[in-house]
Structure formats: structure tokens, C-alpha cells
C-alpha positions as CSV (number, residue, x, y, z in Angstrom):
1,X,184.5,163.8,136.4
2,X,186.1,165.0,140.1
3,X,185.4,163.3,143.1
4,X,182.3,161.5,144.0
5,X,179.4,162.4,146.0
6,X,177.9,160.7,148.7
7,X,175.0,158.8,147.0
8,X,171.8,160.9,146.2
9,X,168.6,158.7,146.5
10,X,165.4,159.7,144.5
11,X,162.9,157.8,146.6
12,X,163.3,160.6,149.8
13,X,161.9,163.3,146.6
14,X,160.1,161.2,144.5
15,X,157.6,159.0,144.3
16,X,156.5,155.9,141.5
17,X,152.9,156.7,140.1
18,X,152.8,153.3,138.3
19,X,153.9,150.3,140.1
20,X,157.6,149.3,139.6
21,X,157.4,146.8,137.2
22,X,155.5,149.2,134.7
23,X,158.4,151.2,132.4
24,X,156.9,153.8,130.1
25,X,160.1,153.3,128.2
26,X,163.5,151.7,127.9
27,X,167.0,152.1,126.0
28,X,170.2,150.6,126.3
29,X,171.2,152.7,128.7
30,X,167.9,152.4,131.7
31,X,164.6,151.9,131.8
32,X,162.5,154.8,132.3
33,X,159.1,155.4,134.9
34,X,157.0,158.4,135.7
35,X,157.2,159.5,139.3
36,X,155.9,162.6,140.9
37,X,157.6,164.8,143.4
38,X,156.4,164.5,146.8
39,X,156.6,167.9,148.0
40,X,154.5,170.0,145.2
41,X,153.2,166.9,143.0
42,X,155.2,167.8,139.7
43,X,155.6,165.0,137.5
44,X,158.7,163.4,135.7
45,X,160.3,160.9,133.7
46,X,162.3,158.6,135.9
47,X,165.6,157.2,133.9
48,X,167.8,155.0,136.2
49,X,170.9,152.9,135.1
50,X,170.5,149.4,133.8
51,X,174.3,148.6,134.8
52,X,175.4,151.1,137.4
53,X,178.4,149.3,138.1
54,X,179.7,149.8,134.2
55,X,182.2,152.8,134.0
56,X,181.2,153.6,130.3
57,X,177.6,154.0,131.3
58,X,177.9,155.9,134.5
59,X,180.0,158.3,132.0
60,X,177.0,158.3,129.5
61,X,174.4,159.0,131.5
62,X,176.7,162.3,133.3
63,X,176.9,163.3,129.4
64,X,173.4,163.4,128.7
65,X,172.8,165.4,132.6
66,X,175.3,167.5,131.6
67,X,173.6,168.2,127.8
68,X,170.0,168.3,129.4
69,X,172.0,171.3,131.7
70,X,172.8,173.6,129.3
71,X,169.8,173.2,127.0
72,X,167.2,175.6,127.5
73,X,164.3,174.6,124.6
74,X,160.5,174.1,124.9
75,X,161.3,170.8,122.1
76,X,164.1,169.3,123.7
77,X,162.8,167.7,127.5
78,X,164.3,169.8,129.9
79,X,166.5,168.1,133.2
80,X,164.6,168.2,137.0
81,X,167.0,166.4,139.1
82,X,169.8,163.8,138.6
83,X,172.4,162.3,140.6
84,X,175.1,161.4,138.0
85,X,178.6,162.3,140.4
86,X,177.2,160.6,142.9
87,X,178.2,156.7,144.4
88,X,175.6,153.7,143.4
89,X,172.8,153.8,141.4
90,X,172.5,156.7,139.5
91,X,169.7,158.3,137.7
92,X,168.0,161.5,135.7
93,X,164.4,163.0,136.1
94,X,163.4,164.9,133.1
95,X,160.4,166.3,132.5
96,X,157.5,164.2,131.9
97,X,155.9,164.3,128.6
98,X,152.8,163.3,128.2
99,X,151.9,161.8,124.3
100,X,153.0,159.6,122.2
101,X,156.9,158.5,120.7
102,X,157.0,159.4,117.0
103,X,157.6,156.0,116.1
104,X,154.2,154.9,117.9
105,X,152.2,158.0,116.3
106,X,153.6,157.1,113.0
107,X,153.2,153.3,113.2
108,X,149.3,153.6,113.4
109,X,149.0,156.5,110.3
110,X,152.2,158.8,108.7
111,X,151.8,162.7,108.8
112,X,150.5,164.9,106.0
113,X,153.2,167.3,104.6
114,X,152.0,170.3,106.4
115,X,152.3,168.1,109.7
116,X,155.9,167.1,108.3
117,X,156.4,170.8,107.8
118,X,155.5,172.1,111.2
119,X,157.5,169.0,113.0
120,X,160.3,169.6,110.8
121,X,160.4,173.5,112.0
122,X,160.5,172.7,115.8
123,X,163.2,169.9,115.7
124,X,164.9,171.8,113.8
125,X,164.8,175.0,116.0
126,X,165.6,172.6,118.6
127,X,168.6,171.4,117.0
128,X,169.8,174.6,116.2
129,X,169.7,175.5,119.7
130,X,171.5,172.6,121.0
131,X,174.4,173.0,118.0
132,X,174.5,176.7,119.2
133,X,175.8,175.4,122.8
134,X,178.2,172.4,121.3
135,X,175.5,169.7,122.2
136,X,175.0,167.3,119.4
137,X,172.8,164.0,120.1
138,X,173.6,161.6,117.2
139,X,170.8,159.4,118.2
140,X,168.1,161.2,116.5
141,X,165.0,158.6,116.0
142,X,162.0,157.8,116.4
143,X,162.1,156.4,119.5
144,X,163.6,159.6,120.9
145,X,161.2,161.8,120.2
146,X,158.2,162.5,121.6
147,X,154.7,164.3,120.2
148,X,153.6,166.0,123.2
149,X,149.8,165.4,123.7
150,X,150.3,163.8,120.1
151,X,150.3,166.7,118.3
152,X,152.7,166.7,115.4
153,X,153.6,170.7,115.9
154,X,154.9,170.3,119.5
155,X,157.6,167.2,119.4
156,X,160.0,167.0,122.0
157,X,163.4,165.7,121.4
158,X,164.5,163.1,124.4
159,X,167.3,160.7,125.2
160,X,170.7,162.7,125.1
161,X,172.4,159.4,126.4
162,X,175.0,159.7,123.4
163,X,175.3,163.6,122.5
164,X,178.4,165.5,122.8
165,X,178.9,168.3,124.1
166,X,182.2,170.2,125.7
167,X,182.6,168.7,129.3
168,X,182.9,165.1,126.9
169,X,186.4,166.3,126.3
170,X,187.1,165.6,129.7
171,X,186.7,162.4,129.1
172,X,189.7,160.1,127.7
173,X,186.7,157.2,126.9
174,X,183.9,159.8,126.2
175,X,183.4,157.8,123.1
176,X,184.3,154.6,124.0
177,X,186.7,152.8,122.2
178,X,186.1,150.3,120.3
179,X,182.3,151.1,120.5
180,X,179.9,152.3,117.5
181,X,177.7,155.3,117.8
182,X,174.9,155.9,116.1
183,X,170.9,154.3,115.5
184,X,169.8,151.2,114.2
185,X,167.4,153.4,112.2
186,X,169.7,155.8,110.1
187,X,173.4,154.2,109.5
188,X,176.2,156.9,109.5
189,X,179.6,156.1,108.2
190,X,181.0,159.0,110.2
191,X,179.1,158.1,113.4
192,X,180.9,154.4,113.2
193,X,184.3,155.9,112.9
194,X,182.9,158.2,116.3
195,X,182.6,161.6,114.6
196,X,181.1,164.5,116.4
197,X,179.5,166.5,114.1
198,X,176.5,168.4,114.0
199,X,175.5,167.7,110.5
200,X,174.8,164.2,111.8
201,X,172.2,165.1,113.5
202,X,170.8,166.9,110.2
203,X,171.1,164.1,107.7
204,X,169.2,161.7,111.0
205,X,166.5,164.1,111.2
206,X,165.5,163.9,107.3
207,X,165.5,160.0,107.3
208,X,163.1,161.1,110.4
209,X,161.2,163.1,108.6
210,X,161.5,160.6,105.5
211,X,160.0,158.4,107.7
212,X,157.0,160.1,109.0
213,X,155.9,160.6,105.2
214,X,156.7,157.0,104.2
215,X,156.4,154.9,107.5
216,X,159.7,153.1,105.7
217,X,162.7,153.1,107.7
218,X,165.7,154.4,105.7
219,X,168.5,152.0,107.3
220,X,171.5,153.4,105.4
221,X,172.4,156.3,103.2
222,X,172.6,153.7,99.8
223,X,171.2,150.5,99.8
224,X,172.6,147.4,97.9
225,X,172.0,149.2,94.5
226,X,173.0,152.4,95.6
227,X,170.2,154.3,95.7
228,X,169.4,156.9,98.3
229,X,166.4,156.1,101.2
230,X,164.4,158.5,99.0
231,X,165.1,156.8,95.7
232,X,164.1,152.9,96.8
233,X,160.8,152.0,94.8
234,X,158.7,151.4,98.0
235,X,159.7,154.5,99.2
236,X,158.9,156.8,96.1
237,X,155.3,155.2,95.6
238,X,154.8,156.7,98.9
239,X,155.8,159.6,98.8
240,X,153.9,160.1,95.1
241,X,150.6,159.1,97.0
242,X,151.5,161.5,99.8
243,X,152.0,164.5,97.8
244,X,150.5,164.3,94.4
245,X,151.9,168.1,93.5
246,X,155.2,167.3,91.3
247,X,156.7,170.6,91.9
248,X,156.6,170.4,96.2
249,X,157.4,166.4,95.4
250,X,160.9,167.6,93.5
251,X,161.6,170.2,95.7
252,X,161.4,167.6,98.5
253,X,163.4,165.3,96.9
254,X,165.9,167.4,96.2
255,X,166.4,168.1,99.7
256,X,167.0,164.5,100.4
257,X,169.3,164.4,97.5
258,X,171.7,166.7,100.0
259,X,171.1,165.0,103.3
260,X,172.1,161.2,102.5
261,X,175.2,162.7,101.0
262,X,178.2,160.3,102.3
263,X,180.8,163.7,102.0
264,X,179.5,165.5,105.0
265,X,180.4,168.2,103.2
266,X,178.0,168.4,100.8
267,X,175.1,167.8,102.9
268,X,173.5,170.3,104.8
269,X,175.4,172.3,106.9
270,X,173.4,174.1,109.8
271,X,169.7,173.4,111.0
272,X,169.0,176.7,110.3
273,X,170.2,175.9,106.5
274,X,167.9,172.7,106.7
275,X,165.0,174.7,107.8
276,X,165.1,177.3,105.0
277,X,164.6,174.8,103.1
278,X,162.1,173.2,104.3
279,X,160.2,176.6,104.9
280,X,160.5,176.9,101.3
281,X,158.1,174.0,100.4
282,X,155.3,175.5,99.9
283,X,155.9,178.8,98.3
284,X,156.7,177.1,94.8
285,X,153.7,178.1,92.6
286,X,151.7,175.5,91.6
287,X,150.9,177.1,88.0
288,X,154.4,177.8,85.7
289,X,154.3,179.1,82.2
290,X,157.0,176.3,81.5
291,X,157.7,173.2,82.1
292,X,159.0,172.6,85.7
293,X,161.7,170.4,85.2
294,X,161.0,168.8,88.8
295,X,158.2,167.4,87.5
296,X,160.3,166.1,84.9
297,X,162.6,164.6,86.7
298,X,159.4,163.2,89.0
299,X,158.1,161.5,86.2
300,X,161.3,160.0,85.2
301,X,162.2,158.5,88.5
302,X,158.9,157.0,88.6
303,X,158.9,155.0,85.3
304,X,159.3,151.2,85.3
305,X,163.5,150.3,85.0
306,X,164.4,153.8,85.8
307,X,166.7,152.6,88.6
308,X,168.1,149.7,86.2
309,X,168.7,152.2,83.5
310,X,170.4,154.5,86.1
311,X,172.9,151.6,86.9
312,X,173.6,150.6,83.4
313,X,174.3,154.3,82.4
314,X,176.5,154.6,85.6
315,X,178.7,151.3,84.7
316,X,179.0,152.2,81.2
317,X,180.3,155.9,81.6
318,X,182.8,154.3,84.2
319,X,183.3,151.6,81.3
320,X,184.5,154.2,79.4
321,X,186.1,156.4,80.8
322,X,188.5,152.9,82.3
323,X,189.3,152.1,79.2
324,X,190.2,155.4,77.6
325,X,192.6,155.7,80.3
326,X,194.4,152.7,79.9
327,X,194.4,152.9,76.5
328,X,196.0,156.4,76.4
329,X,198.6,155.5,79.2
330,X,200.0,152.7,76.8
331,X,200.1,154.7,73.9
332,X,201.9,157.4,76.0
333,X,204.3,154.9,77.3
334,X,204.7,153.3,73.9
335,X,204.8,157.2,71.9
336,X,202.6,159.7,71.1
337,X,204.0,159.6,67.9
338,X,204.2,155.9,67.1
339,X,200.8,154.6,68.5
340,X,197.5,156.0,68.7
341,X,193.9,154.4,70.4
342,X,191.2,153.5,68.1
343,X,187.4,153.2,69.4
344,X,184.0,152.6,67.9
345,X,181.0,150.7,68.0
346,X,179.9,151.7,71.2
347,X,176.0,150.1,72.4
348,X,174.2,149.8,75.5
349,X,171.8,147.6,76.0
350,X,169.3,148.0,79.2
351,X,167.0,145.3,78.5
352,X,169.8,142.9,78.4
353,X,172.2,144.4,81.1
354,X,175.2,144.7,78.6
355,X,177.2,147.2,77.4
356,X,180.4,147.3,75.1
357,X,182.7,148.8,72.5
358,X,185.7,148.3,70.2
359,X,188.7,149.7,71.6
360,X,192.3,149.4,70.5
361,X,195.9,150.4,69.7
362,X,197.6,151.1,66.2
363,X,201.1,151.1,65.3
364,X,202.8,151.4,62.6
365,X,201.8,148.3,60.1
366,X,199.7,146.8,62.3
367,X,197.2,146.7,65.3
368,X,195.5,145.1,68.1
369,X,191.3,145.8,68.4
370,X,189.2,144.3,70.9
371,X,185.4,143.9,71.0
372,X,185.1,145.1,75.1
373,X,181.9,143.7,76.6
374,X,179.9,144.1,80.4
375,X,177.5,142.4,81.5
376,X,175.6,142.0,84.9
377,X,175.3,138.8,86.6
378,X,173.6,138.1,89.2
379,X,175.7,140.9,92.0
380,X,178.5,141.2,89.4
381,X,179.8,143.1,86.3
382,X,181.9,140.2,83.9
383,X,184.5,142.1,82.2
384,X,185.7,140.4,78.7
385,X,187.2,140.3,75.2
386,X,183.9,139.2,73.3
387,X,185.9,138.0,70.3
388,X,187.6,134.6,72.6
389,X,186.0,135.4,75.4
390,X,189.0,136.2,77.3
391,X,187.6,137.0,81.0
392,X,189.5,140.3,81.6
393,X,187.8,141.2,85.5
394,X,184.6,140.6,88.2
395,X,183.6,143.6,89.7
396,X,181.1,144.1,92.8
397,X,178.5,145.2,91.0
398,X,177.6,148.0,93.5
399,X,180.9,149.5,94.5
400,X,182.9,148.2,91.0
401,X,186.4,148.5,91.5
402,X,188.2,149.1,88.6
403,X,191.7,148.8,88.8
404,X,191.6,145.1,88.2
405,X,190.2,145.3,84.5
406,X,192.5,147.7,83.7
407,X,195.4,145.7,84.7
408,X,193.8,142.9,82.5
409,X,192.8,145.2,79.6
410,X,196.8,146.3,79.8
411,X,198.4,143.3,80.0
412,X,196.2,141.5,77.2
413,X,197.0,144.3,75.0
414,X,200.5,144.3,75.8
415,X,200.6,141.0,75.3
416,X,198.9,140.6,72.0
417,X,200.9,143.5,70.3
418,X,203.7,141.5,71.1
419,X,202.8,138.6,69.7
420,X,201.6,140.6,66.7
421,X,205.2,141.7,66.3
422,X,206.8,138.7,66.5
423,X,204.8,137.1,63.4
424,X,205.9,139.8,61.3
């Protein structure tokens, strides 16, 4: 960071306009007042640090200066004055903005999806301007973002307190060990392990914009069923009332289909990329001389036990394909030529949350077929032999791990072909 400066008041430049003990806002980092500058009566946003003495925060809040610094948007609140190399209590003046936070706009009534639309193309342009000079925030939420005399086409992205940017590599603890980044709102897996990556910033901006339709917070990319913030039941009633047209509803959908991808890789990669997209909303025609199969797919999604039947179908291809494999690994290890896997009898049953087939192994003379049933209890998959209820595995029922019925399915097979030999 380089040597210290001798330590740069605000009071000889600035004045409070609302008495001290009024914030117009406040984060982890500092609380935040408007001021006005004494000398030609511009107005700002007055951050100052909560805990100056803290080195991790005195580092934090010369990130965000140096951000604000190089970013030169009319979304993104540009930087007055700061003090952040100086001695003692620091601070930053931004720009004051006068409207609204997103999250209060949206609290009291969510945005139609041409207001989505024209939000969506100015955060994005900001974003794309920040990612173009290596500043990513990774704290994009409500809270940060502000609707400039409340309009939704004029939002203003705030609160850099976390970005990166270059000059961060100067910085051994830029990230803080032992620390998490990221928002309450949006949970990032990569953000926890300290990423920097601008396609962070991306998938946070659609739960964003998720949000503004919806007024539902997304939390996490799956929740405890593993579906996406877009597929929760809540959240797809809303967004059905919202925009009534299937075909802009699919296409929509869709595009949050990519952006709470875990792999970053498959979500999307530039705001520029995102934007397109977005652009592309409403130039779908209404009026097809075919079936559009997003309205198909709409209507599906939005039956009764569509998520249920999703998970059932899920665990039983998985079912299947576990078993297969084990049961072509023994017959490999015991001979392609002596043994050879027998299946049938295959059922599903959604109502019920069961599923199950016969599997087993021939040899010469003789054989060994199991009846293979799953059901769902409670937050578990039971894995058994229906025919003595021989318990083979419990899974989690939402991340199943299947390695420990296939060591069960192996070794009771193994076991009861031997056993089989031995009578004879």
C-alpha cells in the first residue's frame, strides 16, 4: 500500500447536512451520511470506517477507492474524495444519489418485465465496463444498488467494499484468509472458496433481477431439493402472474437455467453475452405456426408434482445406471464368457416415491436375481433387496451418493453366488 499519509480530515471540505446520528445507510464496512462540500455546495455520500483500527478493513475500503478510480460509468457512483493512505480514520465521498435502494423500491411493488428489461441493460453495461478494467464487485445486491430518482432505467451500482481489481494483487491478505466473500442474498460456491471471477457478478445480477420480478430472495443456486431459484414453486407462480406470455416466460427461464449453473463454465460468460440475451426477450413472436415447445415446457413445470416427478425420474435413471455398472464389473471380473447380467421388471412409481427392478447374474447352472427397490423417506433414499428385505444403503436424498449401495449390491451378490455354489 506504500507509506502513509499524514491524516486527511473531511470536516475542513465537507460538511453534514443531516445531523450525525442520521445514516442514510450502513454495511459491514461504515456507515454512510450525505454531506455537502463547503466551497461550491456539491453533495455526496459520506462512507467512514466502522473499525479504523482493523488492518483488513483499512485494506477494503483502499480497494473499493481504488475500483471507484478507475471506473468511469454514469451506473456505477463515481468517487469525489477519499482519504484511504492516510493515518486514522479513513473514509470515501462518492457521489450522492438521490432515490431509492433496489431492495426498498422492490419491497413496496416488483418491476414489470420492460422495467426488468431496461434495469437489466444498464447494470449490465455497467458491469461490462467494470470487467473491461479488471474491477469485479462480488457483492451485487439489492442493497447496493440504487434507482436514481427511483426510476427503474437509471440504477446505479454502489458499495465496491469487496471488488477486485489489479492493485488487490498487491495485497498478500487482499482476500482475507480465512474469510468468506460473497452476499447473504445470492450464495456462490466459488465466492466461499475466494474466487475472482467476473461471471460472479453475472449469475448475482440475475438472482437480482430474479428478484425484482418475484420480490423472493434466491439464497442459493439449489435449494434442499435441488431446484434452481427460478424453479422453487413460490417463485414460478410469480413469475407466471408476472408475464402471462409462455413464449417470453421460457425464454426467460431459460436464461436462468444458465446463470445458477454451479460449473462457472457453463453459465454466462461476459455481460455483454448476458445482455444479448436479455435484449432478446422481446423479439420472440407471440403468434407461431407450431407449437412453441417453451410453452410446453411452461406448462409442464407448472403442473401439480412436477418437481416430485422430476426427482423420482432423477433417482431412478441414477438407480440404473448404479446398478448396471456393478453388475457388468462382476461379470467382467468373473468372465465375459461364463457370466452374464439379467434385468427386468423395471416400475416407477411417483405417487408412492418408489422405484425398482430385478437385476442379476447367471452362470452356468445357476443364478442369483434380486428384486432392487428405492424408496424416499422422509430426506433419504432406502436402498434394498425387496425379497428379505436385506437393507443394501441410505442415501442423502438430495446429493445421493452412490458408492455405498454399490459396495452392498456387490458384496450381497458375491456373497449369495457363493453360497449358491456351495449347495450344489
Amino acid at each position: 500500500m506504500g507509506s502513509k499519509q499524514k491524516q486527511k480530515l473531511w470536516k475542513g471540505s465537507w460538511q453534514l447536512i443531516f445531523p450525525e446520528t442520521q445514516n442514510i445507510g450502513a454495511g459491514g464496512q461504515g456507515v454512510v451520511r450525505k454531506v455537502q462540500r463547503t466551497r461550491d455546495g456539491k453533495t455526496g455520500a459520506l462512507k467512514e470506517l466502522i473499525n479504523f483500527n482493523n488492518p483488513e478493513r483499512r485494506k477494503r475500503m483502499h480497494i473499493e477507492a481504488t475500483s471507484l478510480s478507475v471506473l468511469d460509468h454514469p451506473n456505477i457512483a463515481h468517487i469525489i474524495d477519499e482519504n484511504t493512505t492516510s493515518e486514522g480514520q479513513l473514509y470515501i465521498i462518492t457521489e450522492f444519489i438521490d432515490g431509492p435502494t433496489l431492495e426498498e423500491q422492490i419491497s413496496s411493488c416488483p418491476f414489470s418485465l420492460e422495467e426488468v428489461l431496461a434495469f437489466a441493460e444498464r447494470i449490465l453495461d455497467a458491469l461490462h465496463h467494470a470487467h473491461s478494467v479488471g474491477v469485479f464487485h462480488r457483492d451485487i445486491k439489492p442493497e447496493n444498488i440504487i434507482l436514481r430518482h427511483a426510476s427503474p432505467a437509471d440504477p446505479v451500482l454502489v458499495d465496491f467494499g469487496i471488488s477486485f481489481n489489479d492493485e488487490e494483487r498487491l495485497f498478500s491478505a487482499a482476500t482475507f484468509m480465512g474469510q468468506q466473500l460473497g452476499n447473504r442474498f445470492l450464495h456462490l460456491p466459488e465466492l466461499q472458496r475466494g474466487a475472482r471471477d467476473p461471471r460472479s457478478d453475472l449469475t448475482q445480477f440475475c438472482g437480482v433481477a430474479l428478484y425484482t420480478i418475484t420480490q423472493q430472495q434466491p439464497i442459493s443456486l439449489k435449494d434442499e431439493e435441488g431446484r434452481m431459484p427460478h424453479q422453487q414453486s413460490t417463485v414460478r407462480e410469480k413469475l407466471a402472474e408476472a408475464i402471462p406470455n409462455n413464449i417470453i416466460r421460457g425464454k426467460l427461464l431459460r436464461l436462468f437455467d444458465r446463470a445458477f449453473q454451479n460449473d462457472l463454465t457453463e453459465r454466462w460468460q461476459t455481460a455483454k453475452e448476458l445482455a444479448s440475451a436479455f435484449e432478446r426477450m422481446m423479439f420472440e413472436p407471440e403468434v407461431r405456426g407450431q407449437t412453441s415447445l417453451s410453452a410446453i415446457r411452461t406448462e409442464l413445470e407448472g403442473r401439480p408434482g412436477f418437481n416430485q416427478q422430476m426427482l423420482m425420474k432423477r433417482l431412478y435413471l441414477e438407480f440404473m445406471n448404479e446398478t448396471r455398472q456393478v453388475l457388468n464389473e462382476i461379470r467382467q471380473e468373473l468372465g465375459e464368457h461364463i457370466a452374464s447380467v439379467k434385468q427386468g421388471g423395471a416400475h416407477e412409481n411417483v405417487e408412492e416415491s418408489e422405484f425398482g427392478s430385478r437385476f442379476g447374474i447367471t452362470i452356468p447352472g445357476d443364478e442369483v436375481y434380486l428384486k432392487l427397490h428405492g424408496k424416499v423417506v422422509g430426506n433419504e433414499l432406502i436402498m434394498r433387496i425387496e425379497e428379505d428385505d436385506t437393507l443394501l444403503a441410505r442415501l442423502d436424498l438430495n446429493a445421493p451418493n452412490w458408492e455405498p449401495y454399490q459396495i452392498g449390491l456387490e458384496e450381497e451378490i458375491g456373497s449369495r453366488l457363493s453360497r449358491k455354489l456351495q449347495e450344489t
